[in-house]
C-alpha positions in Angstrom: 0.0 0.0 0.0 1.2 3.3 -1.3 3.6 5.2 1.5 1.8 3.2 4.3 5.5 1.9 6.0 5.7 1.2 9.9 7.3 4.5 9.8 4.9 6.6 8.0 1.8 4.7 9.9 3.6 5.4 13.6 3.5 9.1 12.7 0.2 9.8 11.3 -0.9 7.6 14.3 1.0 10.0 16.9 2.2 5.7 18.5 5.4 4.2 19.4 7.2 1.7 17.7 8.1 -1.2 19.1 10.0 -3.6 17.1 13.0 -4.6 15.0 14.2 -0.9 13.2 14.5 -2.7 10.0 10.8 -3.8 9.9 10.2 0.3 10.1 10.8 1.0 6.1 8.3 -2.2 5.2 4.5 -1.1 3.7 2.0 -3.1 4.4 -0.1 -5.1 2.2 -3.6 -4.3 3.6 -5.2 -2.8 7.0 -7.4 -5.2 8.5 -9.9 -5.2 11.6 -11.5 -8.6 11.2 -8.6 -11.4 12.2 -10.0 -13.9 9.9 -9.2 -11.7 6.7 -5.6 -12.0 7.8 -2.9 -11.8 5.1 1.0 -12.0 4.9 2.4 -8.6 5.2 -0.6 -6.6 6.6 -1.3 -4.6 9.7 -4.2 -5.8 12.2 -5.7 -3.0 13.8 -7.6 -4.1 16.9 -10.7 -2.5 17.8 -12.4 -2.4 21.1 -15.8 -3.6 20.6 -19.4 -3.8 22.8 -18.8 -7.5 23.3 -15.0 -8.4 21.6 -12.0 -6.4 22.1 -10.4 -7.6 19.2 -6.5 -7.6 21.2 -7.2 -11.2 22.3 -6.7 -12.0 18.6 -3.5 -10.4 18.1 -1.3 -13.6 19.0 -3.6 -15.3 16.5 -3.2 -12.7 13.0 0.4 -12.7 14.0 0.5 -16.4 13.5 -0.9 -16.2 10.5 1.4 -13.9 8.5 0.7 -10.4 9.6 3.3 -7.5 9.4 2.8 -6.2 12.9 -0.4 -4.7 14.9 -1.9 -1.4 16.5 -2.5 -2.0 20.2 -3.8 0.3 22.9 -1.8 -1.4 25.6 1.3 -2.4 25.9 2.3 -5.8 24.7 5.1 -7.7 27.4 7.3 -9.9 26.0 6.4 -9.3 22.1 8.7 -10.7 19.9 7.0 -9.1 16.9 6.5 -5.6 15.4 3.4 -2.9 16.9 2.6 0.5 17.5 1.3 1.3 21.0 -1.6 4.2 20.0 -4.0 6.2 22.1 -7.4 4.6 20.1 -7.2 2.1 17.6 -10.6 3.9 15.7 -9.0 6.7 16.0 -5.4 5.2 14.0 -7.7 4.1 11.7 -9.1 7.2 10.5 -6.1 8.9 10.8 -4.3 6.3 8.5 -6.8 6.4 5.7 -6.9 10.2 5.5 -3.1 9.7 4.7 -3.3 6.8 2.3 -5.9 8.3 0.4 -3.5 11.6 0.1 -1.2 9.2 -1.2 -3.1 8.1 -3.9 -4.3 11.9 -4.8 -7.6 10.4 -7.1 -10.9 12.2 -7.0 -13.3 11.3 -4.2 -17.4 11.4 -4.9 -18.8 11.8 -1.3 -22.5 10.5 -1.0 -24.8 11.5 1.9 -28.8 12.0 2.6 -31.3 10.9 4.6 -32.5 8.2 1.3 -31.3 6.6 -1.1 -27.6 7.6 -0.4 -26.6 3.2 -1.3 -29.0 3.7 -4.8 -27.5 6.6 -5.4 -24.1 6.1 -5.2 -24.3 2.2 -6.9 -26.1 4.3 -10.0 -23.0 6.9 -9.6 -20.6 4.1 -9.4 -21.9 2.5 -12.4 -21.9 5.7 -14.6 -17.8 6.5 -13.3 -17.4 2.8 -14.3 -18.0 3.5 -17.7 -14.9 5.6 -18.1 -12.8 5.2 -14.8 -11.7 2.4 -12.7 -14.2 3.0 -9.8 -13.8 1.6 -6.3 -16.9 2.1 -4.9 -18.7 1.6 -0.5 -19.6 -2.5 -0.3 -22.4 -2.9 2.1 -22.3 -0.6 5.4 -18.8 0.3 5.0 -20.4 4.1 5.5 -19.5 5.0 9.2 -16.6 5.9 11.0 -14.7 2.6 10.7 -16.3 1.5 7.5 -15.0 4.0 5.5 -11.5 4.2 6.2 -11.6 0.6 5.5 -13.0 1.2 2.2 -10.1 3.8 1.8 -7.9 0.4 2.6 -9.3 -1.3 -0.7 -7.9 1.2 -3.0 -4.7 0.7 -4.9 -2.5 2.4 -7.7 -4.4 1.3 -10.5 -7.9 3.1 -9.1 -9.3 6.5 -10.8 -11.8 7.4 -8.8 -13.4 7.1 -5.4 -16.7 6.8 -4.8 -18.0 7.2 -0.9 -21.2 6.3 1.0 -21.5 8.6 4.2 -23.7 7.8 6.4 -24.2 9.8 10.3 -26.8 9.9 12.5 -25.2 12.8 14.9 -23.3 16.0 14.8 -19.7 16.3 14.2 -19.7 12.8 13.1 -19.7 14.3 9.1 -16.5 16.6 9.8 -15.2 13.9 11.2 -15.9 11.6 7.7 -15.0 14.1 5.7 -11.6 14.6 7.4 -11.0 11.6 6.2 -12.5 11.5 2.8 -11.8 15.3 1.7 -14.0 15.0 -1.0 -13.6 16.2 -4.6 -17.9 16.2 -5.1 -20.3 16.2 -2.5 -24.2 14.6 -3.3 -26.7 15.1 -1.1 -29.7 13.1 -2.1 -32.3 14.7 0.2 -33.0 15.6 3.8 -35.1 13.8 5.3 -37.0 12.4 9.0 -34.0 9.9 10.6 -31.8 9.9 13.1 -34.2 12.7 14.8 -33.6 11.4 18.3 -29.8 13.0 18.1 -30.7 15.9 14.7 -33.8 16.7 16.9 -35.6 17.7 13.6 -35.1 18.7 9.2 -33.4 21.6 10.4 -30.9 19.8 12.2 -30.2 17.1 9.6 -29.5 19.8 7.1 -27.0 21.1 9.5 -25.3 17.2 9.8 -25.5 16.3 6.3 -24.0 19.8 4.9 -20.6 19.4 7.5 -19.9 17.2 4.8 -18.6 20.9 3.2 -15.9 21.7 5.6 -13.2 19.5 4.4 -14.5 20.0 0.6 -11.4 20.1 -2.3 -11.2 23.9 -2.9 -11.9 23.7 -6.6 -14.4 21.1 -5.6 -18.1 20.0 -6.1 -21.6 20.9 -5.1 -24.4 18.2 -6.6 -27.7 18.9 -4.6 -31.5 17.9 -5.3 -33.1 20.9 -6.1 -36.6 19.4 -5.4 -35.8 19.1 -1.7 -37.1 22.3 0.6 -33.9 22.0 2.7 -31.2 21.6 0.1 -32.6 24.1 -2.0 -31.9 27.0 0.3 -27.7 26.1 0.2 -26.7 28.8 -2.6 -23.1 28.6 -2.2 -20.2 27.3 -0.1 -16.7 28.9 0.1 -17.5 30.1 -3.7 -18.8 26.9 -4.7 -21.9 27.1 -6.5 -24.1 23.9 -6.3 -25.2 21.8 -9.5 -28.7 21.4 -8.8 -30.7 17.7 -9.9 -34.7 17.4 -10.1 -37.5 17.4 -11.8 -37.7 21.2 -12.1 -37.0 22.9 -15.6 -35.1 25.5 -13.3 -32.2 23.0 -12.4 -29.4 22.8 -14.0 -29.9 18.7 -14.7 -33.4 17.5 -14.5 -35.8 14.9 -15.9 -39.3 14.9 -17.8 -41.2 12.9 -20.1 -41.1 10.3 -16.9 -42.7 6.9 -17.8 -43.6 4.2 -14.9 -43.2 0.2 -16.1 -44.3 -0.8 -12.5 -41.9 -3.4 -11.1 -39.8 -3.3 -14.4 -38.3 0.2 -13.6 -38.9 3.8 -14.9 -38.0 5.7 -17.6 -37.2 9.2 -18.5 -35.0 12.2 -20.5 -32.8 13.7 -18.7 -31.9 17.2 -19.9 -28.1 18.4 -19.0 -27.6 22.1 -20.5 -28.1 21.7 -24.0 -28.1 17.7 -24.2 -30.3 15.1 -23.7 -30.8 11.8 -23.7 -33.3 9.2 -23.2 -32.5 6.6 -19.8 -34.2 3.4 -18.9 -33.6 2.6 -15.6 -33.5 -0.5 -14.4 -35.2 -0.2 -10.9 -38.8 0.9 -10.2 -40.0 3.3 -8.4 -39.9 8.0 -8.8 -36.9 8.1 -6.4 -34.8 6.6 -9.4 -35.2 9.2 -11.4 -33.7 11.1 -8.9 -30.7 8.8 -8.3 -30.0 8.9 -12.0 -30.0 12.6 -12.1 -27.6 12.7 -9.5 -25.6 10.2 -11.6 -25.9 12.3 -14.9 -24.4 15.5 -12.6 -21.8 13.9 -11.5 -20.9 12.2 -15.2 -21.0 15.5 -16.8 -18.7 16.8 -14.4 -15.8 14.3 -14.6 -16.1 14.9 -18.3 -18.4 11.4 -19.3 -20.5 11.6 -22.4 -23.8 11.7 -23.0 -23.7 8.2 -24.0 -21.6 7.3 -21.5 -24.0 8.4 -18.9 -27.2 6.3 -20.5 -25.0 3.0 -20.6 -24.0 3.5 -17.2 -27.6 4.4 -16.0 -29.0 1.2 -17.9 -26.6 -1.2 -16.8 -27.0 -0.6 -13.1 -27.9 -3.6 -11.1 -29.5 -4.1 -7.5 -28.0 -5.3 -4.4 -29.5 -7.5 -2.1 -31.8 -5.4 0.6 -32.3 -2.6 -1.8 -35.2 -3.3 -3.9 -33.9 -6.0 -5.3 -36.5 -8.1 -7.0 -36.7 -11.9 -5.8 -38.8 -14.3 -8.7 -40.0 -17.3 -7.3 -42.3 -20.5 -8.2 -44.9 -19.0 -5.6 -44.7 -14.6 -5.1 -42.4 -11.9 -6.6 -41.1 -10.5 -3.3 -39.3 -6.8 -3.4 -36.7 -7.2 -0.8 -36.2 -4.0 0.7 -35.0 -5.0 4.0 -31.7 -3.7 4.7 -33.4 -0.2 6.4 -36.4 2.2 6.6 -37.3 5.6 7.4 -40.8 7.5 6.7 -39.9 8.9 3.3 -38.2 5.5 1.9 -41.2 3.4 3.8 -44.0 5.8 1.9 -41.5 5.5 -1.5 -41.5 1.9 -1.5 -45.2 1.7 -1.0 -45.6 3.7 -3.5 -43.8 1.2 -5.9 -45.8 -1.7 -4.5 -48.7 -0.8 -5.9 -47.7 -1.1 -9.5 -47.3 -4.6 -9.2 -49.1 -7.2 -10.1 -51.7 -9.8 -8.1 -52.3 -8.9 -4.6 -49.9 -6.2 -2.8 -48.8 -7.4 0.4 -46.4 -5.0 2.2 -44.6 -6.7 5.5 -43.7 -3.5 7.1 -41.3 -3.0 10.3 -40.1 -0.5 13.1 -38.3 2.0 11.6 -35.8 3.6 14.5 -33.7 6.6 15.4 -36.9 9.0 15.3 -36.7 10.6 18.4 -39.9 12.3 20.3 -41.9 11.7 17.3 -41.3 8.5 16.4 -45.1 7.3 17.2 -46.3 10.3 14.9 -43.8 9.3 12.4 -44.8 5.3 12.4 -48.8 6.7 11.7 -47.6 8.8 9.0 -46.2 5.7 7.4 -49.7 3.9 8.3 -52.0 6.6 6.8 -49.7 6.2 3.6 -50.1 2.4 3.6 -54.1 3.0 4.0 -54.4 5.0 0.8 -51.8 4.3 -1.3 -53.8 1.6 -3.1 -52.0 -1.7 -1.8 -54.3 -4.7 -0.5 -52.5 -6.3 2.5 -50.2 -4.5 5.2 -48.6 -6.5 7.9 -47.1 -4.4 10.6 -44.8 -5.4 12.8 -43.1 -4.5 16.5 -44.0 -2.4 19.2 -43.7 1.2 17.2 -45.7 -0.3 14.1 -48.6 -1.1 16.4 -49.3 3.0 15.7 -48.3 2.3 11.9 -51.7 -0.7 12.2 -54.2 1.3 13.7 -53.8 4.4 11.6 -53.6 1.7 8.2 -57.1 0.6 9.4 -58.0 4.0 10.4 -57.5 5.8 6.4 -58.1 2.2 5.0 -60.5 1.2 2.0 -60.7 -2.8 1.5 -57.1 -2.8 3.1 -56.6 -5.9 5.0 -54.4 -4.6 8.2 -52.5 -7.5 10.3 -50.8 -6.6 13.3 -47.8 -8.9 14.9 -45.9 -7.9 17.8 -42.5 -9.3 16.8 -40.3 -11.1 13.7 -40.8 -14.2 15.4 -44.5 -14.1 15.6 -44.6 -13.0 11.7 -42.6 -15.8 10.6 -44.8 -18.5 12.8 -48.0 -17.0 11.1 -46.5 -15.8 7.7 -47.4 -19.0 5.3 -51.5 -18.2 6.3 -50.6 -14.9 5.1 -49.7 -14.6 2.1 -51.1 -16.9 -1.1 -50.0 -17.6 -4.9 -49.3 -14.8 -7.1 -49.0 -12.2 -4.4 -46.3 -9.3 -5.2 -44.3 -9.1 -1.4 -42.7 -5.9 0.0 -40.6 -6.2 2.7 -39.6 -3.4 4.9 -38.3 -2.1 8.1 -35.4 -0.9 9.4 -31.9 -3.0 9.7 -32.2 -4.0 13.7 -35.5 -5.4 12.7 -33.8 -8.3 10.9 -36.0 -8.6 8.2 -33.6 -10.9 6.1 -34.9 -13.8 7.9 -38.6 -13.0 6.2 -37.3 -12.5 2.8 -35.4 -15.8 3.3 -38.7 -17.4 4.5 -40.5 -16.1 1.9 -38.2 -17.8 -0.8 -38.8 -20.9 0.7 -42.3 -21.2 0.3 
């Protein structure tokens, strides 16, 4: 890895060497956190966990072939090479703000309260078609995640692109320290995370730290159809790019056509270009993830063309309405998390599809003082959006049931108190040909019901 000796790494990580001097001008292969990914030549960085404090395993990744190891204590009788530090998180986020600098390729930064994983997949995907792109896997979005996605970057990458994901203050300057991002997207702002952002106001606030450690001949790529994001006119000179569905932005969309299930289609208008995009996902909120794409595109320098194939080829990823086909149900796996707006969104989807509509709804969490207000909103939607069969589920989505009953016409409303309770009762449920949404947020482990589901 580029620069990232003993030497170099003891320094950014303000540690002390301990070890053979000659081991001090060695890089490291790769920066792991997880001992069973252990590798000849790379550095173990043990983190102190709720459960695990990952130092018991040092003995072990040492064994296996690894250069040397971060440690917050000191090691007696070591007969191998480690830094002593302060905080191993901490050394980790130092680190990758080094190695990226070593690397000096562009960085996309992706945040929002939804759609921030669609968004940067389709972003990914249009980069891809002219750069070698090393995009976030999975939840690699928080403070450890994304120095560790920093870690998968090598010499032959282009381009960067970054899922940032907070849920307090201070936590975005402290991603973006990291990250110093060439472009920042903000897909929306949104109602999560409102027991620490307290309310829209305050997520703006959170999301748009995200500026502070902004390239200086950086990028602004907002969605000009949000309230919040709308009211940003400049940062530090930087003018935004606005995306929407507005004639007024600088990229936007028309001529929008639904195919249900299928995905969407629509032109998408940048200056005095356009083109026509079919993209490959349902639901309106695509339209807005490809807009985003198209801005960011255009401004590395991608063609017209370039943008559409990128667009078109995108594909889903599991827990992000990713369409399951089986013998019995088509089942729109949705699982990985929720909040109001994506819960309302993906109902809205579900009722393009075909046979009944079934949505298997969760908790959503993280809403603070109004998080029974927030679970009826979701409800109300579900009773008049135009969908046949909700099944609510957990303590909070008691609230989401009764107000589903409350605006229903011909909806058929089932409450269950837990995941274990819906999966005992789920096969009497659900029948032949039904189209399955399933939704909640990630601590709900709603994987288990897709899985069920696919058994069936």
């Amino acid at each position: 890895m580029k620069n990232l000796t003993l030497e170099n790494i003891t320094q950014v990580c303000r540690g002390v060497y301990y070890g053979p001097a000659d081991k001090l001008y060695t890089e490291v292969t790769a920066i792991i956190t997880d001992s069973r990914k252990t590798e000849a030549g790379c550095l173990f960085v043990p983190i102190v966990g709720e459960r695990v404090d990952a130092h018991k395993f040092i003995p072990q990744v040492i064994a296996a072939g690894a250069l040397a190891t971060l440690s917050e204590r000191v090691l007696e009788d070591a007969d191998f090479p480690y830094i002593l530090v302060e905080s191993s998180l901490q050394a980790v986020k130092d680190i990758g703000e080094f190695y990226l600098e070593q690397l000096n390729i562009p960085v996309v930064g992706i945040t929002g309260s939804v759609g921030k994983t669609s968004t940067k997949e389709v972003i990914a995907s249009v980069l891809e078609q002219k750069y070698k792109t090393l995009k976030t896997i999975g939840n690699f979005n928080n403070e450890l995640g994304l120095p560790l996605t920093v870690f998968r970057l090598r010499d032959e990458d282009e381009i960067a692109v970054l899922e940032m994901g907070i849920s307090d203050f201070g936590e975005m300057s402290r991603l973006a320290k990291v990250a110093k991002p060439d472009t920042a997207v903000i897909t929306n702002i949104g109602t999560c995370h409102l027991e620490n952002l307290g309310d829209r106001d305050g997520v703006l606030k959170a999301k748009t730290e995200i500026f502070g450690y902004l390239k200086a001949a950086g990028h602004i790529v907002l969605n000009g159809d949000d309230d919040k994001l709308s009211t940003v006119k400049e940062y530090n000179g930087i003018m935004p790019v606005f995306f929407g569905l507005g004639g007024e932005c600088e990229v936007y969309g028309d001529e929008i056509v639904n195919h249900g299930l299928k995905g969407i289609s629509c032109r998408i208008h940048m200056g005095t270009e356009s083109f026509q995009a079919d993209i490959p996902m349902p639901g309106r909120h695509m339209v807005y993830n490809a807009l985003a794409a198209a801005a960011v595109g255009r401004i590395y320098g991608l063609t017209s063309e370039e943008i559409k194939r990128g667009i078109e080829s995108l594909e889903p990823i599991s827990g992000r309405f990713r369409i399951i086909e089986t013998d019995n149900f088509l089942i729109v796996d949705d699982c990985y998390n929720a909040n109001p707006m994506s819960m309302k969104a993906s109902l809205d989807v579900l009722k393009d599809g075909s046979g009944r509509r079934v949505a298997v709804l969760g908790d959503m969490g993280e809403l603070g003082a109004d998080e029974i207000a927030l679970h009826q909103e979701v409800g109300e939607h579900a009773g008049i959006c135009g969908i046949d069969v909700c099944i609510c589920v957990g303590k909070l989505s008691r609230y989401m049931a009764d107000k589903a009953r409350e605006k229903a016409a011909g909806l058929q409303v089932i409450y269950e108190p837990d995941r274990e309770s819906l999966l005992s009762h789920l096969s009497s449920y659900v029948q032949k040909g039904d189209t399955i949404l399933v939704k909640a947020s990630h601590f709900m482990r709603f994987e288990d019901v897709v899985e069920q589901l696919q058994k069936m």
